[in-house]
N, C-alpha and C positions, 0 to 999 in steps of 0.2 A: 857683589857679595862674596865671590871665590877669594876675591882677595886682601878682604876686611881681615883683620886681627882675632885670632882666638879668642873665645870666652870659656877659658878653658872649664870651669863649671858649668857651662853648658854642651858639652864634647865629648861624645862616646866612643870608644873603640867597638863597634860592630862587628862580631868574631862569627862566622856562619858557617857553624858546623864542624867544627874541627875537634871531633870526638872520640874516642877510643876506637869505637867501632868502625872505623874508617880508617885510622891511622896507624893503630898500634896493631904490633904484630901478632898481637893475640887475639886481635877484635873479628868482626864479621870479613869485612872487603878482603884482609891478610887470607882468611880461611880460605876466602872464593877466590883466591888468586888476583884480586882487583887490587894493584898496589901502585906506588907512583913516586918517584925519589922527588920529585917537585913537590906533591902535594905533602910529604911526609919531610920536606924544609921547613914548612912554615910555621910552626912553631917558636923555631930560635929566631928564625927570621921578625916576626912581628912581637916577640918579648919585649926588648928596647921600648918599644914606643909604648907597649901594655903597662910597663913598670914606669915608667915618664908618668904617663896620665892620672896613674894611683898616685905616684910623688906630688903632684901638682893639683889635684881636688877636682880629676877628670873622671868617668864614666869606661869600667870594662861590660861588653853587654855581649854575653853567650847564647846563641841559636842551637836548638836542642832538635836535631830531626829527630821524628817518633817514629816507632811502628806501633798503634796502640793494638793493646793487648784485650781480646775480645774473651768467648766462652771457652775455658780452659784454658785462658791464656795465649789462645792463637793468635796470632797478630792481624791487623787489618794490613793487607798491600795493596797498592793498587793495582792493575792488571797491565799498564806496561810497564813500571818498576818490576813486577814479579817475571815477564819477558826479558827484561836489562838484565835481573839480578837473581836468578833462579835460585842461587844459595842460600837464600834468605830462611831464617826459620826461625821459628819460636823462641822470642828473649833477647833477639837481636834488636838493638837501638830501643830497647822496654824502660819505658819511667820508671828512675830509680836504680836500675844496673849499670855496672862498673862500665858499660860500652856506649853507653847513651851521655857519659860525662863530658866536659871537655876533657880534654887530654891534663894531663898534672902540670907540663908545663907552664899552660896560662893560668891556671886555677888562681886565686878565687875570680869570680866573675860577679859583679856589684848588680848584677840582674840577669837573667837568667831565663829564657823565653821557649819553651815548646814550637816545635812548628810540625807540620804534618805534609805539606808540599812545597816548592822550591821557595815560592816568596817568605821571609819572616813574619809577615806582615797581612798573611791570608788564614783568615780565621784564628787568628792567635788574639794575646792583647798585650803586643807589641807597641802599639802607638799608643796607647793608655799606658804602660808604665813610662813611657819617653818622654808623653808630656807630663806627669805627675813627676819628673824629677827634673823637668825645665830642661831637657835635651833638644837642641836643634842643630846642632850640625854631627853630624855621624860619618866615620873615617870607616868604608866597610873590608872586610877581609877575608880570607877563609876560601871554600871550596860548597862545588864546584866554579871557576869564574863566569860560564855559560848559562849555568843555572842557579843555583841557589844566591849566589850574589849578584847576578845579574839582574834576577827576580824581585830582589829585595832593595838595590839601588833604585830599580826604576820605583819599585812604590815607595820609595822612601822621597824621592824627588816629587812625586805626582802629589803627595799628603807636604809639601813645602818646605821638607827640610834642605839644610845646605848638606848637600851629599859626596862626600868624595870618596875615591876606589884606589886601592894600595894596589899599585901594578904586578909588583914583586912581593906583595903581601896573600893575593888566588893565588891559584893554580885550578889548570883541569889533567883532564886523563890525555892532554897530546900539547906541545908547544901552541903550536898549529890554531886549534881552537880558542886557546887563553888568547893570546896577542887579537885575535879576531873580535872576541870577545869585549878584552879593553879598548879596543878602537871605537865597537858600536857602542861603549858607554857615554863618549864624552860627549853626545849631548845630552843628558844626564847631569853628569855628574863629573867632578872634578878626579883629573889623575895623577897621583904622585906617588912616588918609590917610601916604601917606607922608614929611610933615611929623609927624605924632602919633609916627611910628616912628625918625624921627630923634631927638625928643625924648628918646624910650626909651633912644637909642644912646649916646647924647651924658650922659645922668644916671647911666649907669652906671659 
């Protein structure tokens, strides 16, 4: 199946998390000094293939981390994110703010999913809009490689989809981790640079 022919109507770009608040310098992570020249490539990096797939009647599908916003606004954390990420506070990654968007880069995104911990696919309803638009193979990308996409590959494989991982489309917060990362995917899921997945887009 890894190496069947596109359907490119059936074919998502799986973007996870690559959102203001992470990325741009005005967002939350910039504030707390959490910043990352790898993680803040991937943008330009994985456009080609995002603008391909619009071209061709393929699927962009945006991962939206939350912090929901409880009494007064306070956000729910959890308690070893709030350990990880002290910085955090009120407004940060909030439904509907300029820092919980994707980044303008990839905009627009043809579905658009909330999530609240690493997988996309954990308490969301991820897999109900995937198959209400006849999605089955999903090309994923984005941040963290260790977490958020690594979390979301494996349930994306485990619920049967054909799954593959843009090597140079993650990034994490150290070389080190990401390459470790892609290695423990490929029983999983398929790995290819996101030129190899152009190619894929583009022959179909």
């Amino acid at each position: 199946m890894h190496d069947a022919p596109l359907d490119i109507a059936r074919t998502g770009l799986l973007i996870v998390d690559l959102q203001n608040d992470f990325l741009h310098a005005d967002g939350a992570y910039a504030r707390g000094g959490q910043t990352s020249a790898d993680i803040a490539a991937l943008p330009e990096r994985v456009l080609p293939l995002a603008d391909s797939l619009r071209r061709k009647g393929g699927w962009v599908i945006s991962t939206q981390f939350t912090l929901v916003p409880g009494k007064g606004g306070e956000p729910f954390i959890s308690p070893h994110l709030k350990a990880l990420r002290p910085f955090l506070r009120k407004g940060d990654f909030c439904p509907g703010a300029w820092g919980h968007q994707l980044v303008d880069e990839l905009q627009p995104a043809d579905l658009t999913v909330e999530k609240v911990a690493y997988s996309a696919f954990y308490m969301t309803r991820m897999e109900w809009v995937l198959r209400k638009a006849g999605i089955d193979t999903l090309m994923v990308c984005g941040i963290v490689t260790n977490g958020g996409v690594a979390s979301t590959a494996r349930d994306a494989h485990v619920r049967d989809f054909r799954t593959m991982v843009l090597s140079d489309g993650c990034a994490a917060f150290s070389p080190e981790t990401h390459q470790r990362a892609i290695g423990d995917l490929g029983t999983v899921a398929r790995a290819l640079t996101c030129a190899e997945a152009l190619a894929l887009v583009e022959a179909a």
